[in-house]
C-alpha positions in Angstrom: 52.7 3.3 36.5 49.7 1.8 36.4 47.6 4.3 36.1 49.8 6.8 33.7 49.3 4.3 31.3 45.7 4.2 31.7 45.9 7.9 31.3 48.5 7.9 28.1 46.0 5.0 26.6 43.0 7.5 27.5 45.0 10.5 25.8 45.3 8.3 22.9 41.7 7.6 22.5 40.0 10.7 22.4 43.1 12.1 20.2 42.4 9.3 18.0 38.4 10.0 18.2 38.7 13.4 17.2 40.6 12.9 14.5 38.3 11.0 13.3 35.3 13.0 13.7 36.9 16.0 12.3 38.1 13.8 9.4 34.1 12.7 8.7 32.9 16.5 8.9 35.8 17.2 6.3 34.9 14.5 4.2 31.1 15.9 4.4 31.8 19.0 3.2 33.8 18.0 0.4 30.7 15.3 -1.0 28.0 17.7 0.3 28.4 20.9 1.6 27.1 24.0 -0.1 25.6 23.5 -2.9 26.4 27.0 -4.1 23.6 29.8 -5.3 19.8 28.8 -6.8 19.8 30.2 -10.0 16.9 33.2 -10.0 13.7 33.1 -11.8 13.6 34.0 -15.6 13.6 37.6 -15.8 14.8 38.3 -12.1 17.7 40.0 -11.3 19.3 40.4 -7.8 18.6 44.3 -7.9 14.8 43.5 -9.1 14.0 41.1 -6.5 15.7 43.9 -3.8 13.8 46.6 -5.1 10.1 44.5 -5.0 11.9 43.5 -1.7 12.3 46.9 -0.5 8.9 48.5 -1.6 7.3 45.8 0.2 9.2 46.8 3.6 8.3 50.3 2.9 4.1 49.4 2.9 4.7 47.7 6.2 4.2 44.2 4.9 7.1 42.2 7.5 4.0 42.9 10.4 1.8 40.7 7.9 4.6 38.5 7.5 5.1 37.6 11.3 1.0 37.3 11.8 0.9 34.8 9.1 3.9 33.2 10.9 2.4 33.7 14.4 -0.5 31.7 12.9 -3.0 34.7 13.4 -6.1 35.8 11.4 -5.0 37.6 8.1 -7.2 38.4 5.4 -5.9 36.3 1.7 -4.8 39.4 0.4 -2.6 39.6 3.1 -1.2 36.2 2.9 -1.3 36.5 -0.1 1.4 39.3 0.3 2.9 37.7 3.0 3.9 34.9 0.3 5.1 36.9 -2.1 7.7 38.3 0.4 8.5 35.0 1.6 9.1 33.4 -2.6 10.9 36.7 -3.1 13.4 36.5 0.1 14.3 33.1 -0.6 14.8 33.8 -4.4 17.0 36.7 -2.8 19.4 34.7 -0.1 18.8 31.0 -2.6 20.9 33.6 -4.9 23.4 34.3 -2.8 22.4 38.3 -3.8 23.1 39.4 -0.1 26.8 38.4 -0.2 
């Protein structure tokens, strides 16, 4: 007897713990959460910053991309590169253009 209701009180406690955690995380979501898509630059559309996108991938410029992430020797012009890619890929998800 005892012990079931050490077991109902225990039942009662975490039900009663979740619901309160999940209650927090829906709260967050509703003051926070996504703060939707970064407007793009003047000028830039979602199929411009693509096509830069792509014609970068096509002169082989992610290996530059990963060596300056890896921390490794790269000439400036290659960072330099290498940082363009990075502004333009975030201008590209920040936009919400993949979706």
């Amino acid at each position: 007897m005892i012990v079931d209701n050490m077991l109902r009180s225990l039942r009662v406690a975490v039900a009663v713990g979740a619901i309160a955690v999940l209650g927090g995380c829906a709260a967050e979501g509703a003051a926070g959460g996504d703060p939707g898509a970064r407007p793009l630059p003047p000028g830039m559309t979602c199929d411009s910053v693509r096509k830069e996108l792509s014609a970068l991938d096509s002169r082989g410029v992610h290996a530059k991309v990963e060596a300056v992430n890896a921390g490794r020797k790269v000439s400036e012009s290659d960072r330099a590169i290498a940082q363009r890619y990075n502004t333009l890929l975030s201008y590209y998800l920040g936009g919400r253009c993949h979706v």
